[in-house]
N, C-alpha and C positions, 0 to 999 in steps of 0.2 A: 742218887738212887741206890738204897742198899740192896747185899743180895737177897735178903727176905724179899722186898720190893719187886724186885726183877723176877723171882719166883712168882710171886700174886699174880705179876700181870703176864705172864703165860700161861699159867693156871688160869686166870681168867680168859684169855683166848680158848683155849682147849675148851672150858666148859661151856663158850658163844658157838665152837663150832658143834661138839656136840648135842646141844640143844637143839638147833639147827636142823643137823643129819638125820637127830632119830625121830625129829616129827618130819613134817610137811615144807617147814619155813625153805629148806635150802631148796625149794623146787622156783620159790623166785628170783633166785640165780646163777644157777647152774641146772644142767641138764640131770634127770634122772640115773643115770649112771656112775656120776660120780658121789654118791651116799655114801659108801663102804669106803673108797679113798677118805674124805673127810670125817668117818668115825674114827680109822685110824689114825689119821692125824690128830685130831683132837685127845686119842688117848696117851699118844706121844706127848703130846705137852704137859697130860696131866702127868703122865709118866716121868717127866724132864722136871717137873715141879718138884712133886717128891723128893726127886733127887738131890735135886736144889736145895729144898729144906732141908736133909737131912743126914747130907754128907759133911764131915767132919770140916769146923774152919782152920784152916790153914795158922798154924802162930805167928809166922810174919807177913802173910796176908798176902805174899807175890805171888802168889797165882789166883788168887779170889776174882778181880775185877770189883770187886764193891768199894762204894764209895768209905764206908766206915771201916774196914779191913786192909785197903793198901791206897793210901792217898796220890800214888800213883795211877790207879788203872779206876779212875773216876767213868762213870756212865752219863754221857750223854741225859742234859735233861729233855733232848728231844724223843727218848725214847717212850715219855710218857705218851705220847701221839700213837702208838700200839693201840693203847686201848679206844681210841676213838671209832673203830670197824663195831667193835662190840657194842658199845654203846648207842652210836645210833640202830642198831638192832635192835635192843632190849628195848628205845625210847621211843624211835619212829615209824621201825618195820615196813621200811619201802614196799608201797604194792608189786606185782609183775608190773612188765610194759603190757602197754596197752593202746590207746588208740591215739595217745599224744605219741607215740613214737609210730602207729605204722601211719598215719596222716602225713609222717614228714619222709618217710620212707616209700611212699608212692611211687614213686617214679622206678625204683630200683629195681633191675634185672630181676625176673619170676625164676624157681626155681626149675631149671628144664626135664623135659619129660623121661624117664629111667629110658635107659637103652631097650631094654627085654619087652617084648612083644605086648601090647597092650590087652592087654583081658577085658570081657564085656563084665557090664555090672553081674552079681548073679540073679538069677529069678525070683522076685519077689511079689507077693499079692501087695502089699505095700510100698510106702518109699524108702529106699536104701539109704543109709548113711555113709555119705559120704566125706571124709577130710575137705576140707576149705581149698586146700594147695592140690592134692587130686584130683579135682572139681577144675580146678585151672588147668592142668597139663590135659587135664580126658578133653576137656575144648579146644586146643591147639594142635588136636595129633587125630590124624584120620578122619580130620574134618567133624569133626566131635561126635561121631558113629555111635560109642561108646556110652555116651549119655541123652544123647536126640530121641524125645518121648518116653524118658525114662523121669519116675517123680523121684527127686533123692533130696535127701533133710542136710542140711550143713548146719553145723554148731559151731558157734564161736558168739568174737562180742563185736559187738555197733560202734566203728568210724563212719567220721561224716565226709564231704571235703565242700570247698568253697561254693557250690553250686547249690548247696544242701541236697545230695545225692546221698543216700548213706550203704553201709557194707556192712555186710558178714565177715569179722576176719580174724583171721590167728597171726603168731606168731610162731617163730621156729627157731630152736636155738642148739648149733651143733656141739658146743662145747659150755659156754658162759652167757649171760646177758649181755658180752658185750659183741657177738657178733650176729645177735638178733638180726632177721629177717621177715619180713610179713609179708601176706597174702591177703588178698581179699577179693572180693565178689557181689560185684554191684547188687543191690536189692529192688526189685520193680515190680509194679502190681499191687503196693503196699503205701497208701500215702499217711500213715501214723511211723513217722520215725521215731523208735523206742530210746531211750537214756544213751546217752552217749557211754561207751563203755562198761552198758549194759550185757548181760547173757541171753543172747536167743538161740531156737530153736527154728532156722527156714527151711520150708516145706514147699516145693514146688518143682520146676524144670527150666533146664536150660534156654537161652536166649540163644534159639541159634543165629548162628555168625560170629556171636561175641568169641571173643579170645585174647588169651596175653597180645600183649603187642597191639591188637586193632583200635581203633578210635573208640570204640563201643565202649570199652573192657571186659572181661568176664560178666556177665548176668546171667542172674535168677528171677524169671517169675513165680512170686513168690503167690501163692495159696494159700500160706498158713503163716504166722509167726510167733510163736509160743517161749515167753521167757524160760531162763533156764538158771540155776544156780553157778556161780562159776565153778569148774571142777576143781581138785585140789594142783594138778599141774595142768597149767594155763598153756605151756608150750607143746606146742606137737613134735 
């Protein structure tokens, strides 16, 4: 790999990631916060690129690292493997997770209810929108006070699981997709289970008793269930 070579393919990373940062794409794998980190990144490499191009070669090549320049400080053909991130990006554009991962993720610890005092929903002539994971901790705490005869809408998308029971449910993600979490919220009073990994929109009220942790799980009778488009960040 010469050093024009090695230049290309950081140059080509820089411009996977900022392609990425300054639309939507990076929201299905990392969290919304980190945009601005990976524009800057991204401008570094293009930045490093340049460089690369168009710093003077060396005449006897011992400090280059290229392979045509000092046949000493040869690169790694494995280095072409760089550009494999990019590439399945531009080819295959992995969707978010979605209900193949919280289906398998069921079982795992809910996320527990904030310390600080629980607020009632506020007054509405209508149903309150509520978060998915919300929705689960306002049922676990104060004996579900907080949401018992209250109609609130939960958004997200349809897992099923082996019983053909199906859910309202998100995912959460504090840093990357790879420490992904889901929630979800059984669905009842509804016997048209929508697409798997579909957008809905449930409308209805709590099952009381249901809660993390009990037999039941979280449920909604649901009233209404109006599909929804996926928003552009899927993660909560």
């Amino acid at each position: 790999m010469t050093r024009t070579t090695q230049a290309l393919v950081i140059g080509f990373l820089g411009a996977v990631l900022l392609r990425l940062s300054l639309g939507d794409g990076y929201l299905r794998y990392v969290s919304e916060w980190m945009k601005w980190p990976l524009v800057a990144t991204g401008v570094v490499l293009l930045g490093l690129t340049a460089w690369m191009l168009l710093r003077p070669v060396p005449e006897d090549g011992s400090k280059d690292g290229s392979a045509e320049d000092g046949p000493g400080h040869k690169v790694p053909a494995m280095t072409w493997l760089a550009i494999l991130p990019g590439v399945i990006v531009f080819v295959a554009s992995p969707p978010s997770l979605g209900a193949y991962l919280a289906e398998r993720r069921a079982g795992d610890p809910v996320a527990a209810a904030p310390d600080a005092e629980i607020l009632p929903l506020p007054a509405s002539d209508g149903p309150v929108d509520v978060e998915v994971a919300e929705f689960m901790w306002r049922a676990g705490v104060e004996d579900g006070s907080t949401i018992e005869d209250r109609d609130v809408r939960l958004t997200g998308f349809v897992s099923t699981d082996e019983s053909g029971s199906w859910y309202v449910t998100r995912i959460a993600i504090a840093c990357c997709a790879a420490d992904a979490t889901a929630s979800r919220v059984r669905v009842e009073g509804h016997a048209d289970v929508p697409p798997r990994d579909s957008w809905v929109a449930v409308t209805g009220r709590w099952v009381v008793g249901s809660a993390p942790g009990a037999e039941s799980e979280t449920a909604i009778e649901a009233t209404s269930v109006q599909p929804r488009e996926a928003p552009a960040n899927t993660y909560q």
